[in-house]
Phi, psi and omega in degrees: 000125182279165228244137148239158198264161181285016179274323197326308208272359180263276201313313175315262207312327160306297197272022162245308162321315199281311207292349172294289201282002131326285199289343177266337178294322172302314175294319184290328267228306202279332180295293167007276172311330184269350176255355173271327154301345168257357189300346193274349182275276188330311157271002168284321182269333145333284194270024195243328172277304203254300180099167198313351205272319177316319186314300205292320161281343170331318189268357175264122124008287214254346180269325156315304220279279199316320163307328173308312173280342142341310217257310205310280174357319199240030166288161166333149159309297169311336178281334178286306224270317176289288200291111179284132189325322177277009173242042168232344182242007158276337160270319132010276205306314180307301251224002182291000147305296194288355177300271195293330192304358182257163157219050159247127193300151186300146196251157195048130202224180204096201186229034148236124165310157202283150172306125162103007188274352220240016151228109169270000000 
């Protein structure tokens, strides 16, 4: 019967730890990516719910998070079912230069992202 020494139960819980904090940096990593593949939905339906008047709030905090939740409800499905509101309006915010900053209407409609979206 193998035997452990008072190191075992130490070196397990780090290399359980780390591999926890892998596997959750990967998973932020795969929404991240799955909500950048959709971004072209995400500004087109921006500007189609809140409209030019958003320009003007871009910078409050609390006027993104209310545009965010604007938007979420009519995002694909599939983009809901991966993604939770608060990490779709927590990415809004990193990222809310790029919500309004296009003006070529948003490309691909549906529940697949538009081709060639899926790196920024």
């Amino acid at each position: 019967m193998p035997t452990l020494d008072d190191d075992q139960p130490q070196s397990l819980r780090v290399r359980l730890k780390g591999a926890g904090t892998r596997a959750k940096d990967a998973a932020v990593q795969a929404k991240a990516t799955a909500i950048k593949g959709y971004w072209p939905i995400v500004e087109r339906v921006c500007r189609e719910r809140v409209g030019p008047a958003a320009v003007s709030v871009i910078r409050d905090d609390e006027k993104v998070t209310e545009i965010a939740r604007t938007i979420y409800p009519v995002l694909p499905l599939a983009l809901r079912l991966f993604v939770r509101e608060s990490e779709f309006v927590n990415f809004c915010l990193a990222n809310r230069d790029r919500l309004l900053l296009s003006h070529e209407p948003g490309c691909g409609v549906g529940d697949k992202p538009a081709p060639g979206t899926g790196s920024a």
